[in-house]
GUKOL-971863 format. One record per residue (C-alpha): x, y, z; residue in three letters. Coordinates in steps of 0.5 Angstrom, whole numbers, plus 500, padded with zeros to 3 digits. Layout:
+-----+-----+-----+------+
|  px |  py |  pz | rovo |
+-----+-----+-----+------+
|   X |   Y |   Z |  ALA |
...
+-----+-----+-----+------+
//
This chain:
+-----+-----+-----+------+
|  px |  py |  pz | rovo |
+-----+-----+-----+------+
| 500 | 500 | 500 |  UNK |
| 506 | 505 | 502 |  UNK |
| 514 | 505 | 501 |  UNK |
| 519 | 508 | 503 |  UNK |
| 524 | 511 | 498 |  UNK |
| 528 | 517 | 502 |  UNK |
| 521 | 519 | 503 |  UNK |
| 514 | 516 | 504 |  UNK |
| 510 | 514 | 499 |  UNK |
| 502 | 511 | 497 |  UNK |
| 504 | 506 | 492 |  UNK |
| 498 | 507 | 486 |  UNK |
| 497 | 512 | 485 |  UNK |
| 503 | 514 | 486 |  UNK |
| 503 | 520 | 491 |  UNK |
| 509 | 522 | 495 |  UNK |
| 507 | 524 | 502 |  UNK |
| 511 | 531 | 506 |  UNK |
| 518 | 528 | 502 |  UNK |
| 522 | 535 | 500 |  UNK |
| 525 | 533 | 493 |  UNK |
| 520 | 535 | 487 |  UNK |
| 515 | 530 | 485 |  UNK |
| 510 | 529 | 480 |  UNK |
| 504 | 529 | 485 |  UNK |
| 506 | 532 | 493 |  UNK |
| 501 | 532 | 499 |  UNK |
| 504 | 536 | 503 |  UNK |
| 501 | 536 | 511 |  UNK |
| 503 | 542 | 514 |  UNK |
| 508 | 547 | 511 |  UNK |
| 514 | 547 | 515 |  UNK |
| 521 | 546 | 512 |  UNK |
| 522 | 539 | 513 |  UNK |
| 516 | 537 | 510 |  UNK |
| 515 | 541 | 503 |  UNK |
| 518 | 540 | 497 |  UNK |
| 518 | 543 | 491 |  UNK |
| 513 | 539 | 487 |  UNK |
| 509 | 540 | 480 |  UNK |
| 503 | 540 | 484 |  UNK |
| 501 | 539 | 491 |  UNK |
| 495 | 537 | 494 |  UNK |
| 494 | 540 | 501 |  UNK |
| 489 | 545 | 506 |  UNK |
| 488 | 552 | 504 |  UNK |
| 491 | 554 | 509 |  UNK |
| 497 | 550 | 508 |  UNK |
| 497 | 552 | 501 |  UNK |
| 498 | 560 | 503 |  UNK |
| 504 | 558 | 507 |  UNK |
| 507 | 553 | 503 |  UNK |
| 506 | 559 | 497 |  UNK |
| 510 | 564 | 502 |  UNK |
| 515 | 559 | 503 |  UNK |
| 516 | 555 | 497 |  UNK |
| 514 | 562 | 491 |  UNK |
| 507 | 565 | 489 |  UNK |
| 507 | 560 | 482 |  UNK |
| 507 | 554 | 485 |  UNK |
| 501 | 549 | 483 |  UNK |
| 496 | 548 | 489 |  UNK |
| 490 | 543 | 490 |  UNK |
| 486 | 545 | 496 |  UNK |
| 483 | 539 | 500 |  UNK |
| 479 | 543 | 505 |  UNK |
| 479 | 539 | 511 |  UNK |
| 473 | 533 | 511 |  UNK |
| 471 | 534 | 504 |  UNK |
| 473 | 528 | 499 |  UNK |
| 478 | 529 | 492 |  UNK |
| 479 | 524 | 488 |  UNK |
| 486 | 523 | 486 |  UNK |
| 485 | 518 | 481 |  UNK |
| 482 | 511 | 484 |  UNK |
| 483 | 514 | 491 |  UNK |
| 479 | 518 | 496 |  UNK |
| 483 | 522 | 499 |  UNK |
| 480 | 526 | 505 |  UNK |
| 484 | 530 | 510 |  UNK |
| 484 | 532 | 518 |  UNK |
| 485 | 537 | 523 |  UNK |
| 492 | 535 | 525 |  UNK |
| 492 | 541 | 530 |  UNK |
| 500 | 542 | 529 |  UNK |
| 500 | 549 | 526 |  UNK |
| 495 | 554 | 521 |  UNK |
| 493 | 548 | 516 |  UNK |
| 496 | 542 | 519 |  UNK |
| 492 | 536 | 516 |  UNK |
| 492 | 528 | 516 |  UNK |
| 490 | 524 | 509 |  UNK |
| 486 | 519 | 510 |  UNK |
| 487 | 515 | 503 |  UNK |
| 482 | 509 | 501 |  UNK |
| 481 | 505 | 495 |  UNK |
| 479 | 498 | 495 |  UNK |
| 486 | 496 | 499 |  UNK |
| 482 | 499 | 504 |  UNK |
| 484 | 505 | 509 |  UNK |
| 491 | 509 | 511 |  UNK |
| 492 | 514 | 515 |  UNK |
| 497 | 518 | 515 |  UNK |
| 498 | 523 | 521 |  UNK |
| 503 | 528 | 520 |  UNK |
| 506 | 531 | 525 |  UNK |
| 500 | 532 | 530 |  UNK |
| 498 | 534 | 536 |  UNK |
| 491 | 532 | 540 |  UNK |
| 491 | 537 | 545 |  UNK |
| 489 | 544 | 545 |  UNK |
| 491 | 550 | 540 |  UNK |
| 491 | 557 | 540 |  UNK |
| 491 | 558 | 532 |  UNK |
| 491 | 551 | 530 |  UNK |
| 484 | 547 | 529 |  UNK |
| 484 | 541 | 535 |  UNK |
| 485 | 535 | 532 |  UNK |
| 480 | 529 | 529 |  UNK |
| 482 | 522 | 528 |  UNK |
| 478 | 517 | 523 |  UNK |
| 479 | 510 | 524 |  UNK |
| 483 | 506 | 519 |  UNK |
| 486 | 500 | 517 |  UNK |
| 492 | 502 | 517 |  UNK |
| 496 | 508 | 521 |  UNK |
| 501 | 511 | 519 |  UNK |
| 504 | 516 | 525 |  UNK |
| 508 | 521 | 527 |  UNK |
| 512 | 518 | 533 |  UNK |
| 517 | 524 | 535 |  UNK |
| 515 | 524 | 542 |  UNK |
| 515 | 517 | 543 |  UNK |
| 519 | 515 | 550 |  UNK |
| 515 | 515 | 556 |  UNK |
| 519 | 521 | 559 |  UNK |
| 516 | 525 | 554 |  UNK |
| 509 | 527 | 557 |  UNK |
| 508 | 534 | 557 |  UNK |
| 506 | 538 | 563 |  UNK |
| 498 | 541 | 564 |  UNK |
| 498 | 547 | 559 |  UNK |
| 495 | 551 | 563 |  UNK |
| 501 | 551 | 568 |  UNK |
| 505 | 552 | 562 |  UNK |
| 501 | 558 | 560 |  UNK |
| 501 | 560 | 567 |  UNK |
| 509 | 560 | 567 |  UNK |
| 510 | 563 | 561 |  UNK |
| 505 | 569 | 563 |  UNK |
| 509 | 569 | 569 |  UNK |
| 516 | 570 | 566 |  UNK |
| 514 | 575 | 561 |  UNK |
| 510 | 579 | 566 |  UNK |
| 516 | 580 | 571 |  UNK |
| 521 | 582 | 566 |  UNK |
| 516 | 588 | 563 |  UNK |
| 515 | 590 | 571 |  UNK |
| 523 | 590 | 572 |  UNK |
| 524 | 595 | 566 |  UNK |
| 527 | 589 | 562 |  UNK |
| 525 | 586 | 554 |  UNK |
| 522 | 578 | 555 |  UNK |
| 524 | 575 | 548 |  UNK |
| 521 | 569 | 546 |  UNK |
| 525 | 564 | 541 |  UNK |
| 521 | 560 | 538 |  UNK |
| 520 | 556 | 531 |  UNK |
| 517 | 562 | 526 |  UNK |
| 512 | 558 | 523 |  UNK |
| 506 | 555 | 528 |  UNK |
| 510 | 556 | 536 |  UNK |
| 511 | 563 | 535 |  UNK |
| 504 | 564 | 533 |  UNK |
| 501 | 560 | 538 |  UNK |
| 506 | 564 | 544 |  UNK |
| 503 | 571 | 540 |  UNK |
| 496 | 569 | 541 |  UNK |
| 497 | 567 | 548 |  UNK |
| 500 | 574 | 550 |  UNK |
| 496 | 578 | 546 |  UNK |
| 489 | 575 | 550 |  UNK |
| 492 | 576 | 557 |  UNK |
| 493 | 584 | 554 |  UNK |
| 501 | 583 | 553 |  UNK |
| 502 | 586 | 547 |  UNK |
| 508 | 583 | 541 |  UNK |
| 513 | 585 | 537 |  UNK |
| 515 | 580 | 532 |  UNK |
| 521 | 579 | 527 |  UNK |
| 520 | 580 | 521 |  UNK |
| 521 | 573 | 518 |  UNK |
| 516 | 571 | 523 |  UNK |
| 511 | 577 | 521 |  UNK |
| 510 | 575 | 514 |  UNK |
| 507 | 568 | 517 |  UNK |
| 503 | 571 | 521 |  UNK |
| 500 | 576 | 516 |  UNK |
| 497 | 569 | 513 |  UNK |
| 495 | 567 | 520 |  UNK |
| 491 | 574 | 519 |  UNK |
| 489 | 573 | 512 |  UNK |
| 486 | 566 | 513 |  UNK |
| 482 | 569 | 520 |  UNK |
| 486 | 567 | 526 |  UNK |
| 486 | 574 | 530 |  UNK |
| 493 | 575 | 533 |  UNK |
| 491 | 581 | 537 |  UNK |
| 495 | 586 | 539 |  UNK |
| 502 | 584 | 534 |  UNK |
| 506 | 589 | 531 |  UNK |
| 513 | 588 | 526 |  UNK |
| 519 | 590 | 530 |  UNK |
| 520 | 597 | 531 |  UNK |
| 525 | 597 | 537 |  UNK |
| 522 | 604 | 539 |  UNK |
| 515 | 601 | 541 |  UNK |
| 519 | 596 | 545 |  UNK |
| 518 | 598 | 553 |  UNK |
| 511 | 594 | 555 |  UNK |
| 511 | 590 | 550 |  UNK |
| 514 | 583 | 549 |  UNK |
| 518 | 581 | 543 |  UNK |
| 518 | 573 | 539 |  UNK |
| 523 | 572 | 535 |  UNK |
| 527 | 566 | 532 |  UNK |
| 530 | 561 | 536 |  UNK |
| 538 | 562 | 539 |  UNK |
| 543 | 560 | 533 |  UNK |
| 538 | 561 | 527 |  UNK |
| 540 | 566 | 522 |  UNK |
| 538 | 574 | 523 |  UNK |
| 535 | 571 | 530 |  UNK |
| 538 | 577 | 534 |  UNK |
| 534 | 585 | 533 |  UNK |
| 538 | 591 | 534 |  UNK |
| 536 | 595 | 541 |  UNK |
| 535 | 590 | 547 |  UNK |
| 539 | 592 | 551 |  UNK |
| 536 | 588 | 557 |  UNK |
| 534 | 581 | 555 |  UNK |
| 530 | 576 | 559 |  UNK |
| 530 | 569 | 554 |  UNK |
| 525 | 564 | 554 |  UNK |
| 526 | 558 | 549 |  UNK |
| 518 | 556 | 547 |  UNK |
| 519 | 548 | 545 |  UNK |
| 517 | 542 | 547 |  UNK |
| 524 | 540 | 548 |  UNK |
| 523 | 544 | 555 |  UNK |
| 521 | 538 | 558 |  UNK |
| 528 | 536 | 558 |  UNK |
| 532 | 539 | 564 |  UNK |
| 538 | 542 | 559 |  UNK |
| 535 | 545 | 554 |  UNK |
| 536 | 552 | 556 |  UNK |
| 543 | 550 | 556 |  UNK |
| 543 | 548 | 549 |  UNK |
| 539 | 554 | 546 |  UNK |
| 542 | 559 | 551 |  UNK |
| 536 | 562 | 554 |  UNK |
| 535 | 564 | 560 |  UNK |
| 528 | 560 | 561 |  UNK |
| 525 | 554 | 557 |  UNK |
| 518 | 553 | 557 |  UNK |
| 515 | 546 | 554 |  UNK |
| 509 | 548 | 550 |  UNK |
| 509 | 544 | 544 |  UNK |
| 505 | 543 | 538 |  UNK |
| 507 | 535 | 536 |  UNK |
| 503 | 529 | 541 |  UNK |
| 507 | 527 | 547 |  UNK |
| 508 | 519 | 549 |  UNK |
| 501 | 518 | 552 |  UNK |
| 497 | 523 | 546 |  UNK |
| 501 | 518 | 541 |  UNK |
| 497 | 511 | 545 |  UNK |
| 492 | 514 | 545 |  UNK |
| 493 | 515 | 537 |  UNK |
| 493 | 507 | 537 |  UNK |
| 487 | 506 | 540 |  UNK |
| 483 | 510 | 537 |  UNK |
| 484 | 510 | 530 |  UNK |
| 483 | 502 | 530 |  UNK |
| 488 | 500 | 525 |  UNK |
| 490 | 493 | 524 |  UNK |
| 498 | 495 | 523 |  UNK |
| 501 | 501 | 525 |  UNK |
| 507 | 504 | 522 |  UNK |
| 512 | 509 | 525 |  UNK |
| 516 | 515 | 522 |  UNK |
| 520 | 520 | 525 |  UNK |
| 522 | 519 | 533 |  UNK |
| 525 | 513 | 538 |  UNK |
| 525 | 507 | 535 |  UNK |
| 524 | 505 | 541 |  UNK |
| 517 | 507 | 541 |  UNK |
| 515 | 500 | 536 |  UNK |
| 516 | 497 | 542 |  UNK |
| 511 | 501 | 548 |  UNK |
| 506 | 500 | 541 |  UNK |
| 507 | 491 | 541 |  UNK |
| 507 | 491 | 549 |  UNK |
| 501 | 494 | 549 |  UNK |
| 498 | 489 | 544 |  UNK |
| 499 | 493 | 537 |  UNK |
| 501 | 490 | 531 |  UNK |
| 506 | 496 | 531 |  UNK |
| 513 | 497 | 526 |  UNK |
| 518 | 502 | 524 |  UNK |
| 518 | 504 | 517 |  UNK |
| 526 | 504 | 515 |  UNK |
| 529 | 509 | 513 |  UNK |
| 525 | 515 | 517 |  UNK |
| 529 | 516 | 523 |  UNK |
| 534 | 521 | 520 |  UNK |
| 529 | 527 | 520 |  UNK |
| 531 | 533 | 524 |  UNK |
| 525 | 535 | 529 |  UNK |
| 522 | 541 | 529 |  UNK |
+-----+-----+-----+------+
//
């Protein structure tokens, strides 16, 4: 039904699936970096298709799939999901006579900001998303993450300092944005940053109170930029800085010192270990595949009774 080939692929018809090298026919589930590629035509949500355009230039050829409406690509029916990863991210339910395969993604079942929440249609075949696929990564509740970082940002502007959140430009920074600017906390975003959140904006999702940087609006306000090492991450006229990396990494003590921030904060927009067995439990499927994670987690999978297997070949991708 599938195989792997330095990406993922439906066999008949062939359709490649988040591989970054051109092809013929590309369905692309959300359109971060490494899961886009330049194809002839690509097959995604409206939402993602605004994005993958910004990211990959205005000619590209994009077929809409809005969420829960079935195209027909060739003898296959494919329907996508809310995949609550980011603006747009969606699973591909494809089903022909061979029966269902449901590819995740990368996805994420809890709560969102700016990103529709997750659906999970039952399938024969699951192919999933597993990069949080060790018992040790089970996030905190996102409240008492929220309220951690509202904290932080809070004290920073009350001690006449600029709290600067470094977070991933698509997705996380906008998701931090929009809890910001709902508890009244008003945000300055780099520029790289900006330009995705003016499609945000375009395709209905309120930010608030956001502005392109200008460091003579800094005092009040906090500032979103991009993570510590990434090119440009730095803004001309933050004397003062307190740094708050946003990534579920945080859940591991050290990743303040690997970023080189102040405080990490582990709000994520990928599922944790129990989000990714629940995910086996609910879409039913007969054989599990997993991609992009621990290949341990085939192993938590087996245990609890699934007919679970790696896809070979899909555990070199860097994670975002």
């Amino acid at each position: 039904m599938f195989h792997w080939d330095r990406g993922l692929f439906y066999n008949r018809p062939r359709l490649a699936l988040d591989v970054c090298r051109r092809q013929p026919h590309g369905f692309v589930s959300h359109a971060h970096a490494d899961h886009i590629g330049p194809h002839e035509v690509a097959y995604c949500t409206p939402e993602t298709g605004k994005l993958y355009k910004l990211r990959m230039g205005a000619m590209r050829r994009v077929v809409e799939v809005p969420y829960r409406r079935p195209f027909e690509f060739g003898d296959v029916r494919l329907t996508t999901y809310p995949a609550g990863h980011c603006l747009g991210s969606a699973m591909a339910l494809l089903e022909s006579d061979e029966g269902s395969l449901l590819y995740t993604g990368d996805f994420k079942l809890g709560e969102s900001a700016t990103a529709e929440r997750a659906e999970l249609p039952r399938a024969d075949v699951l192919v999933m998303e597993s990069t949080f696929g060790k018992p040790r990564y089970r996030m905190p509740p996102r409240s008492e993450t929220v309220e951690r970082l509202l904290t932080l940002v809070r004290e920073a502007i009350a001690d006449g300092t600029t709290p600067v959140l470094h977070a991933y430009p698509l997705g996380k920074s906008q998701e931090a944005t929009r809890i910001l600017t709902a508890a009244g906390i008003p945000v300055l975003q780099h520029p790289t940053i900006f330009a995705v959140s003016e499609v945000y904006r375009q395709c209905g999702v309120d930010l608030g109170d956001m502005r392109l940087y200008d460091p003579a609006l800094l005092p009040g306000r906090a500032v979103m930029t991009l993570p510590q090492g990434a090119r440009d991450f730095r803004l001309a006229g933050i004397r003062r800085p307190v740094s708050i990396a946003i990534t579920g990494w945080a859940i591991d003590p050290g990743t303040k010192y690997r970023w080189g921030v102040d405080h990490a904060l582990p709000l994520s927009d990928h599922a944790d270990f129990d989000e990714l067995m629940e995910t086996a439990e609910r879409v039913g499927a007969r054989e599990i595949y997993c991609t992009h994670g621990p290949a341990e987690f085939v192993g938590h999978l087996q245990a609890a009774g699934f007919n679970a297997l790696p896809v070979k070949g899909s555990y070199q991708k860097r994670l975002f």
